[in-house]
N, C-alpha and C positions, 0 to 999 in steps of 0.2 A: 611409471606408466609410459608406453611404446607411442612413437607417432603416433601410431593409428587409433589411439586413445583407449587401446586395452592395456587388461592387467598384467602383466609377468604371470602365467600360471594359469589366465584365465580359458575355459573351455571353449570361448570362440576364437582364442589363436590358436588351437593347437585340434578342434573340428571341422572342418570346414561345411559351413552350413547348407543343404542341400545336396549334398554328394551321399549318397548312399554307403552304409561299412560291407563288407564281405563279411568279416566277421566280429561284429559288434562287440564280444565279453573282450575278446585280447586286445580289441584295436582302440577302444573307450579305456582300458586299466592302462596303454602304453601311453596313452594322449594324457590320462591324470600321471602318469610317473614323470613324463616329460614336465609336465606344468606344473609341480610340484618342484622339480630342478630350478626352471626358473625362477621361482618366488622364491626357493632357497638362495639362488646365485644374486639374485635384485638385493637378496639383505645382506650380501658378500661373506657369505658365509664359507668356509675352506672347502674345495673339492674332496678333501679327503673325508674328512663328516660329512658330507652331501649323499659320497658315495657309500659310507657306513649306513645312513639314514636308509639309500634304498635298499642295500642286499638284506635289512633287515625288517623293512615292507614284505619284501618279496617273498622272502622264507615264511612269512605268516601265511602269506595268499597261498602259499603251496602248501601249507599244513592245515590251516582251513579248509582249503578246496574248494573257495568260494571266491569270488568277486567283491569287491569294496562295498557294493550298492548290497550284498548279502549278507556280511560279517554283524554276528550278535557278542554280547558279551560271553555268551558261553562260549563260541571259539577262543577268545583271551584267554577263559578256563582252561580251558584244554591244552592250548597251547604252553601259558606260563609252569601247567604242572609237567607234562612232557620235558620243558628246558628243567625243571628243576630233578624231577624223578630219574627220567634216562640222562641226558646228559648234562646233570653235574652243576648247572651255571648256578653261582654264586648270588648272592642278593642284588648287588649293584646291577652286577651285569643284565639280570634279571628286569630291573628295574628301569633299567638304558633300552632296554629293547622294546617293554611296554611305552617309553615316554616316546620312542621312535612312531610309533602304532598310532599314539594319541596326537603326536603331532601331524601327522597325514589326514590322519579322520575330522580333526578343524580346519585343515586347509579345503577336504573336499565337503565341508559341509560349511563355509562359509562363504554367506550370497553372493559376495563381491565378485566371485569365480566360477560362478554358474556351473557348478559340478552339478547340483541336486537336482535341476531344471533338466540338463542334458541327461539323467539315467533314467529322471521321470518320464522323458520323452521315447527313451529307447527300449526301457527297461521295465515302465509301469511301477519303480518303486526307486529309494535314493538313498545315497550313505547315512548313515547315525554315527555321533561319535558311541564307541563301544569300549573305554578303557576310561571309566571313573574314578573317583574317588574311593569307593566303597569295593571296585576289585583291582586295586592297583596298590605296589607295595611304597610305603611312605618311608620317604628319607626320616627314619626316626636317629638314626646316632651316628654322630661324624664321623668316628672311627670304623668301617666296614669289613675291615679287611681280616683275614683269619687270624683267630685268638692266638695259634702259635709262633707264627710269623714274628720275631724280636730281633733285638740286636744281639750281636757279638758282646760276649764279654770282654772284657781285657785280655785275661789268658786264650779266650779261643781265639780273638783276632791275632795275637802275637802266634800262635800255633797254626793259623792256615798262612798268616806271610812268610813266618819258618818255610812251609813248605813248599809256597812260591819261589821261595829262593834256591831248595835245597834239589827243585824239580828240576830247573836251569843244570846246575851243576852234576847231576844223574843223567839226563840224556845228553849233555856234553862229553863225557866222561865215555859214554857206551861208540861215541863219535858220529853221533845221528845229528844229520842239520835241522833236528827239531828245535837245538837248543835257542837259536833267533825268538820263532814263536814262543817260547817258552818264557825267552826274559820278558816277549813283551808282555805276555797276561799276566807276570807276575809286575809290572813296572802299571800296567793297566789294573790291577784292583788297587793295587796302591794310590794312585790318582785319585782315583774314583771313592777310595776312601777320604783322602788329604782335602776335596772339596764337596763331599757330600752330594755325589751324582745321581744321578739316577741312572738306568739304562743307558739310554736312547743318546741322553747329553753328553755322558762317557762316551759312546761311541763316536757321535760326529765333532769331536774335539778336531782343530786343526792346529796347526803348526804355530801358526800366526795369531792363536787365541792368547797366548800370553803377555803378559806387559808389566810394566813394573807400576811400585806403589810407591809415591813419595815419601810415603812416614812409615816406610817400612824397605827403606834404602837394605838391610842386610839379606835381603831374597833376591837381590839382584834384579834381572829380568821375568823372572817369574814371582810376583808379587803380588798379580794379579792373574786373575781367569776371565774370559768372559764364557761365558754360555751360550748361545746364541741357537740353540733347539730347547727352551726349557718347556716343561709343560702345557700346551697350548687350554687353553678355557673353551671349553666346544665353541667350534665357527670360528677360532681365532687363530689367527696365525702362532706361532711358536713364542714362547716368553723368554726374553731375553733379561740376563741379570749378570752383574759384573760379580765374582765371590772373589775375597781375599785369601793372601796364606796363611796360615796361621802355625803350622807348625814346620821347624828349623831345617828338616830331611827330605822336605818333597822339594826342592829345586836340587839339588844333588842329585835324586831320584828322576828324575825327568830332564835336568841336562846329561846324567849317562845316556839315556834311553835314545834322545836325539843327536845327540854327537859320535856316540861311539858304539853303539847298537842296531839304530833303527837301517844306516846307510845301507849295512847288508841285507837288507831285506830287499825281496824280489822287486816289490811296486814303492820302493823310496822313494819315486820320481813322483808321487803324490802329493797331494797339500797336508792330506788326513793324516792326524797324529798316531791313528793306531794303522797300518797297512793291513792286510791279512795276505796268506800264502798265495791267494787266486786271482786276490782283486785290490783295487788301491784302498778297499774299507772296511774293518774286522763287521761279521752278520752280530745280529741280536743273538740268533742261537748259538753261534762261537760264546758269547762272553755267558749264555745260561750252563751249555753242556761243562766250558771248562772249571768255572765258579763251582757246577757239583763234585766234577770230578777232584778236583783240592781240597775241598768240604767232604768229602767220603774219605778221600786219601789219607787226610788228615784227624782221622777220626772224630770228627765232629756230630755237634747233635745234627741231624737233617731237617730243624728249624730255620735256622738261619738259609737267605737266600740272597741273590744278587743287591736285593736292596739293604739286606741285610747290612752292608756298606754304609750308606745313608744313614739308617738309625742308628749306627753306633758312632759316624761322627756327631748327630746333635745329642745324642745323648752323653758321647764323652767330653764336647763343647760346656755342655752344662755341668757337668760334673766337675771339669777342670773350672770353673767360678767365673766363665765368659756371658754377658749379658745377653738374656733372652731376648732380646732385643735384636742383639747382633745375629744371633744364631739363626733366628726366623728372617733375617735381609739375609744372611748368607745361601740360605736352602732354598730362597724364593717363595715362600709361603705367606699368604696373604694376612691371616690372622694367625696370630700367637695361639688359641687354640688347638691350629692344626700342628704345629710345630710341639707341644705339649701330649701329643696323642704320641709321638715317636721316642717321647723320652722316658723312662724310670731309671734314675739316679742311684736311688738307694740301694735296688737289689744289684746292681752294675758294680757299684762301689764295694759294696761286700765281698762280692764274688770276684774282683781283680784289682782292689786295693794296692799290693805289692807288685803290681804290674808294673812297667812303663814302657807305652806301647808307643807314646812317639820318640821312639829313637832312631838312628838311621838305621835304615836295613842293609843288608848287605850287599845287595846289589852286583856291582861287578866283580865285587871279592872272590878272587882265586881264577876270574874267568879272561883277564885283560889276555895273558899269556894263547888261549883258544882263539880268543876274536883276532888276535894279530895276526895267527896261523890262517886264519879263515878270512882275512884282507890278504 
């Protein structure tokens, strides 16, 4: 609560009482989006979900065509089949957007904020929450995400870092300065495999994120990771988690990268472990476009995706007989559960049994003699 002894969000800070509107529908919906910010900001909730929360206010108000004090549940109708019929959105997503809707509609229809009071007054009539139980979609199963979507097999992951490697050594060879960027997206799945990343983590990796492990003195300085963008929990800042090495090839793999690779790169004067050609930090859509292009190149099924990475280290973590235990502290997952939805062992093992996929990759091989030309 403010000096003044209102509420964060409440209609008489952000009304001013006795001043007449010009125009009442836009200048009453701007004063609830404002006072809705601050009751998000007062629960310190992240700017960046704050600002998720309104553009997907907003888009309802523009596809209703209605004001907050007007919305029934058959705009929700309407709305939610339009997202699912034309454009495509997924159930979660779906489901994010109605709990965005429903969260606005209890802030403006709870007394302590004298929304309903203020449209009574202007409007002759006042908000309802309009997104129920009865037309709203229920988290019914933890796993959401598309049934094709799996890990890499053994054989397919050995066959798209083959090709990571072999892409390096083809546009070096043709004498294009691609080959830089090229080692590093192949030095960056590789990573991103060895600690089970996700996107976002992979990408804002820095220099200085390494360190070592005492009871694992043979990785030297790389023995450890830390994370420090993992998944945030809406409203919450970034979830930070220390992950171990586990396997003998990634600090080889990542001290080439940094010592004898990365220096030619345009923006080395960065902290960021990945630079890209423009700027000191490789895009999200760098590491989506080139991840397909490998994955096509390489003839692969077009199941597998960026995360595809992830799943296959917790599933070949489990497979290789490391404790579920560890697996779900290394990926950051709160419950065993979720770390159990990304694994199937059995059919993984079948299909790349005579695999072994952590071995070191080739990396600089054949290319030291280029990089020296190109210092």
């Amino acid at each position: 609560m403010g000096g003044d002894g209102l509420i964060p969000g409440s209609a008489r800070l952000h009304l001013i009482d006795g001043l007449p509107l010009l125009r009442p529908d836009e200048q009453v919906f701007e004063a609830m989006i404002k006072g809705w910010r601050n009751q998000q900001l007062a629960r310190n909730l992240s700017l960046g979900y704050i600002n998720d929360q309104e553009r997907t206010v907003r888009a309802f108000t523009r596809h209703a065509d209605a004001m907050p004090w007007q919305w029934t549940p058959q705009h929700v109708d309407e709305w939610s089949a339009d997202l699912r019929a034309v454009h495509g959105c997924v159930r979660s997503t779906l489901r994010n957007y109605r709990g965005s809707v429903r969260q606005f509609c209890d802030f403006l229809t709870n007394p302590a904020y004298g929304w309903s009071d203020e449209c009574l007054r202007h409007f002759g009539t006042h908000p309802v929450q309009v997104v129920y139980d009865w037309n709203a979609a229920t988290h019914a199963d933890e796993a959401e995400g598309e049934p094709e979507r799996r890990a890499f097999t053994k054989p397919e992951l050995e066959a798209f870092f083959d090709h990571a490697d072999e892409e390096v050594v083809r546009v070096r060879g043709k004498g294009r300065k691609g080959w830089l960027p090229a080692f590093r997206d192949s030095a960056l799945f590789k990573v991103a495999y060895a600690y089970g990343l996700r996107r976002n983590e992979t990408r804002m990796l820095d220099l200085t994120d390494f360190g070592r492990n005492p009871e694992g003195r043979e990785f030297g300085g790389y023995g450890t990771l830390l994370v420090r963008y993992g998944k945030a929990k809406k409203g919450s800042p970034p979830k930070r988690r220390s992950v171990l090495t586990v396997w003998h090839w990634t600090p080889g793999t990542i001290e080439e990268w940094i010592s004898e690779v990365r220096p030619g790169m345009r923006h080395s004067t960065s902290r960021a472990l990945w630079p890209s050609e423009r700027g000191p930090r490789i895009g999200l859509q760098r590491l989506d476009s080139r991840f397909a292009a490998y994955r096509d190149a390489a003839g692969l099924d077009p199941a597998p995706e960026f995360h595809s990475l992830r799943r296959s280290y917790i599933t070949h973590l489990i497979e290789d007989g490391h404790d579920p235990l560890f697996v779900q502290q290394q990926v950051g997952h709160d419950h065993a559960s979720t770390t159990a939805i990304y694994t199937n062992p059995r059919e993984l093992h079948q299909a790349g049994e005579s695999v072994q996929v952590t071995r070191s990759w080739r990396g600089m091989e054949g290319l030291r003699p280029y990089y020296e030309m190109a210092a």
